[in-house]
N, C-alpha and C positions, 0 to 999 in steps of 0.2 A: 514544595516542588513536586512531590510524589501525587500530592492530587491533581495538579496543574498538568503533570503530564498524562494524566488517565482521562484529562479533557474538562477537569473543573475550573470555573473563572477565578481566580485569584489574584484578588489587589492587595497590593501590600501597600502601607502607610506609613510615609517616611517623613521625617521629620525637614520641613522646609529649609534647603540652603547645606543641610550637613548631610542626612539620612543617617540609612544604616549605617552603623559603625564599621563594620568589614568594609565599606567601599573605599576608605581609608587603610586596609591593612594593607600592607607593603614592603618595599617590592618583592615581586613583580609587577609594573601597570603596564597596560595596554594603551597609549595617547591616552594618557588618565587614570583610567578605569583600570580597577582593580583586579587580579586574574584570580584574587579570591570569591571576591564577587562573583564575577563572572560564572566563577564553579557551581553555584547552590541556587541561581537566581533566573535560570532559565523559565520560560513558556508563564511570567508573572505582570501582571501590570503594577507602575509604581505611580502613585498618587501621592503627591506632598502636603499635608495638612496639618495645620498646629491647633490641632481638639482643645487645647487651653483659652482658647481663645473661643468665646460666644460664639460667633460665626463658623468656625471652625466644626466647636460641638454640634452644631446643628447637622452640618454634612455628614459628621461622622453617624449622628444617629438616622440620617436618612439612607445611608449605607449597611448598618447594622438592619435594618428592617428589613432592606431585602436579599441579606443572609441566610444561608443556611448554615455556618460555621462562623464560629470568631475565633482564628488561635491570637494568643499575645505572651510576652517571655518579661515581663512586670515582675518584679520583685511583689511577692504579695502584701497584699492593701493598700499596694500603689493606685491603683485604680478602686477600690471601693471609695478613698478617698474623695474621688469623681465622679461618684455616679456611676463609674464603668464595670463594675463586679459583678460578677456572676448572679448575685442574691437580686440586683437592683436592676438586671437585665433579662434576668427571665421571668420575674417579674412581670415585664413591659412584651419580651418574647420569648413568649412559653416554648415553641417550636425552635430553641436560637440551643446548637450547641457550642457549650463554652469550652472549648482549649484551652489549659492554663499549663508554662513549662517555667519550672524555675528549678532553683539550686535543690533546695531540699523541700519541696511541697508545700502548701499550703495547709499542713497541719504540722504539728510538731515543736520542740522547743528551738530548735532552727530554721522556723518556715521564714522571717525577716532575715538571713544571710542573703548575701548575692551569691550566685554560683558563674565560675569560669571553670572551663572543660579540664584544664591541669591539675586546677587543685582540685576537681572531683575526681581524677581520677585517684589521685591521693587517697583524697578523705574514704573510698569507697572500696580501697586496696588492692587496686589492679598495681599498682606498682611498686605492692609488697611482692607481686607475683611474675613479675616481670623484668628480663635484665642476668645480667650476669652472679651468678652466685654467688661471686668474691667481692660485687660493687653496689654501688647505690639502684636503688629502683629507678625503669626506663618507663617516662609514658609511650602510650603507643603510639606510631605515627601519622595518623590523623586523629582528629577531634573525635574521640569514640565517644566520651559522654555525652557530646552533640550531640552526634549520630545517631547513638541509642536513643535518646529521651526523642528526638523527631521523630525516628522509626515507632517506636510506642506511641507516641500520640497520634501517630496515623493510623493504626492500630487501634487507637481505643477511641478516637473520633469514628472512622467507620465502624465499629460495633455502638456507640451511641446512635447514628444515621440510621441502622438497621435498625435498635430498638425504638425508634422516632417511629419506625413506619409502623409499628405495633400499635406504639402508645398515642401518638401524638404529640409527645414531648419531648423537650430538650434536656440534654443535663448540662454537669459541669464533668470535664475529664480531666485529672488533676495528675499531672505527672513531673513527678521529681529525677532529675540527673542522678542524685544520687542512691534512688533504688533503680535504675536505668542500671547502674554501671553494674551495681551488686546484684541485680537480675541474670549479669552474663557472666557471673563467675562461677555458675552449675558446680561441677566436678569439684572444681578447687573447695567451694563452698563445704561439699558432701563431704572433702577429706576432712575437716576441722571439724563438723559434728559429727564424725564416727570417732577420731580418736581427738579431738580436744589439744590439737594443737594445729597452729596456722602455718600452709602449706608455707617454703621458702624460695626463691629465687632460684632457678637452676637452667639460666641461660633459653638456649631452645631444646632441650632435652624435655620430654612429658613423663608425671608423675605417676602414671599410672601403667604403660607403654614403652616395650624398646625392644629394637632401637626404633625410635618414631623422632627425629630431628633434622638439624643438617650436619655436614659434614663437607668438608673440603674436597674435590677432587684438585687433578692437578693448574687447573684452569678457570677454576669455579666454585661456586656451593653446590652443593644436591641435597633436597628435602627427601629421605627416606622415611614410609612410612611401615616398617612391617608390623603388618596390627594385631597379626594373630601368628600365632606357632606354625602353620602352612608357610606363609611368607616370610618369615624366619629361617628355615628348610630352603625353600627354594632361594631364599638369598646368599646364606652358606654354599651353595653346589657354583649360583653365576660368579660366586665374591671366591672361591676357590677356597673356603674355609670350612672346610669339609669335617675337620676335629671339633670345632666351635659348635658346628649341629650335633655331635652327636656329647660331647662335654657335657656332664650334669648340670654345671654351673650355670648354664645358657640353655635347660630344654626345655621349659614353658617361660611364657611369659612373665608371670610369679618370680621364678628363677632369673630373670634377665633382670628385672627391675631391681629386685636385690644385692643383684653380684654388677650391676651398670660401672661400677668404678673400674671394675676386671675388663670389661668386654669393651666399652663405651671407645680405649686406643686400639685397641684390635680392630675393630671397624673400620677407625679413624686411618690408619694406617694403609688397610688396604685399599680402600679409597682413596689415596693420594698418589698412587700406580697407574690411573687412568685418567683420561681428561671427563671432562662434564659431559660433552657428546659419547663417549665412550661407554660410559656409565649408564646415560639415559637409553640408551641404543639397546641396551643387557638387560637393563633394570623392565622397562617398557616389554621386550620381546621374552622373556618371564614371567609378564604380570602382576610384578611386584609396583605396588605405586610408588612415584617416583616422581617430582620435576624437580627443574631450575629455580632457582632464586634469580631472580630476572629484575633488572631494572624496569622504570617506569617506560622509557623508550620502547625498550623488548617488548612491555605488556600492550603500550596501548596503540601499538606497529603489527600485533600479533590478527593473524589471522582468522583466527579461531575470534576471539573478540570483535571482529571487525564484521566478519559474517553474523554476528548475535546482532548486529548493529549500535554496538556499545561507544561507539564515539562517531558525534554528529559536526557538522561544520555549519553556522550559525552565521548569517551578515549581522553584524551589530553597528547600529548609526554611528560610533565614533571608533571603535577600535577596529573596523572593518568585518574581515572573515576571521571566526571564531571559536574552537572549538570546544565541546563539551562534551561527558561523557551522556551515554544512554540511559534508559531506564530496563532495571535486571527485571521487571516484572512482566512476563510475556505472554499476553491473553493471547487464544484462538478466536474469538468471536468479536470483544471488544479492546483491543490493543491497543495500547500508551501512545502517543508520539511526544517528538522531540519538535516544537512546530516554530517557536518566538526566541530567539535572543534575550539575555537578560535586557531589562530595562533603565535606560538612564533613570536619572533621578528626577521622577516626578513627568516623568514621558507621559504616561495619560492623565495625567490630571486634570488636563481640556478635555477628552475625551469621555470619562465619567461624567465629570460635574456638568457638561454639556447635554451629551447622547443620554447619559442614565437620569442624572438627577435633574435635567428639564432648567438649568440654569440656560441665562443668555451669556453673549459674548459680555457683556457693558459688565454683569452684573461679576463674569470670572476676572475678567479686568482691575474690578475695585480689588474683588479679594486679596489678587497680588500684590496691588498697590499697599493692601493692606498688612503683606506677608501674614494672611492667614494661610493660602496656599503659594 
């Protein structure tokens, strides 16, 4: 989706009659169609083809030729099995880079698991690090290990593209969920190799930082971040906790993180004296950072988002008007658009196999008939 919206063609290849899996995750549907779908699958073409099938393979590899990119999310050696692997396709297209995204990589003694975004986040310990300090581990609320391992492979496909233009060749870009997730555990990571023990659970309170969390006002949450000793100072004088600034126990940072047990209700306390707007109104005209814990309504209603152009309205052939979010990547020269609707299933299919690959009507015709497409 990230290249599709910077303006590159992308056809996705879905399996005749079912497709992707997500078009089935539910509910919520839209007359059918999935609003998960819907979410990931904007500005894509969908082509339904069963590559198993002789006829099929042939389309696929007259498609694959005039490629620049192949990503696919194949459990490895799914596709060496066919001829489809990276070894047997660059091979044929030296210029062809290979995307491959699975659970745990294509090297290693769990490169044959499957991977799902839950149990990566498990296996990979974000949800030793996440959640309340007295309860079990929270995944996050969206699909991060998704998210991540897409985000990197967009990432290391455009760095292979770049080194194409040097070399002339393609490679293979092999990325695992599971070093995805453990790539974004930085800091946490840092504290378990300096002192050798695995950071624990401790709600939204940060390990390093305080007070840098939320807190209740009388009407709301509020994320307070004071990052440094300055903002600590100036939070004491607006929070009227004027002993707490000048208190040993609370005057650097060092000292807050230590003593958090002591200070952590102090804060709490006064914060639940003012409403959210109250707070944010003091916190804002101080310079202290400071927002809402905002519903999804609040955010994607919000203004400031809206002006970024972060939520588009999309006509889609069967759920009507539609909408989705934006893309956060904001060029001056060449900027992204939001231009297509996700794709029914198998919506160009005539359209490739006709306009690109030079087939007749008769001949896409049979195919059906034949459910290769």
């Amino acid at each position: 989706m990230q290249f599709a919206d910077m303006g590159a063609r992308v056809i996705k290849i879905e399996r005749p009659g079912g497709g992707d899996d997500t078009r089935a995750w539910g509910p919520p549907f839209v007359s059918g169609e999935s609003a998960y779908f819907l979410s990931i699958n904007r500005n894509k073409e969908s082509v339904t083809l069963d590559f198993k099938h002789p006829e099929g393979r042939r389309l696929l590899d007259a498609l694959i030729a005039r490629a620049d990119v192949l990503v696919e999310n194949f459990r490895p050696g799914t596709l060496d099995d066919m001829q489809l692997g990276y070894d047997a396709l660059h091979a044929t297209h030296p210029r062809l880079v290979y995307t491959s995204i699975s659970g745990f990589g294509q090297t290693g003694p769990l490169r044959e698991r499957a991977g799902y975004d839950a149990v990566l986040q498990g296996e990979a310990g974000l949800m030793s690090i996440t959640g309340p300090a007295d309860g079990q581990g929270y995944k996050v609320g969206v699909a991060i290990a998704d998210l991540a391992a897409g985000l990197f492979a967009a990432q290391g496909t455009l760095l292979a593209l770049y080194e194409r233009e040097r070399s002339g060749r393609g490679q293979h870009v092999d990325i695992a969920m599971l070093d995805s997730v453990a790539a974004l555990l930085t800091y946490q990571a840092g504290i378990y190799f300096t002192t050798g023990a695995p950071p624990t659970r401790a709600g939204n309170a940060h390990p390093t930082v305080a007070p840098y969390e939320t807190f209740r006002a009388s009407d709301g949450d509020v994320v307070l971040a004071a990052g440094n000793d300055d903002l600590w100072r100036r939070f004491c004088r607006v929070a009227g906790l004027d002993a707490c600034a000048t208190d040993p126990r609370f005057a650097t940072n060092r000292d807050r993180v230590r003593n958090y047990a002591a200070l952590r209700p102090i804060v709490a306390d006064v914060f639940g004296r003012r409403t959210r707007a109250e707070w944010l109104d003091l916190l804002n005209e101080a310079g202290i950072p400071a927002g809402p814990v905002r519903n999804l309504q609040e955010v994607l209603t919000d203004q400031q988002l809206l002006a970024r152009e972060m939520v588009h309205t999309l006509p889609h052939a069967v759920a009507g008007p539609v909408q989705v979010l934006g893309t956060p990547v904001k060029l001056s020269s060449t900027p992204g658009a939001v231009r297509c609707p996700p794709p029914t299933l198998g919506e160009h299919t005539d359209t490739v196999l006709l306009g690109d690959l030079g087939l007749s009507t008769a001949e896409v015709a049979a195919l059906r008939a034949a459910g290769v497409v």
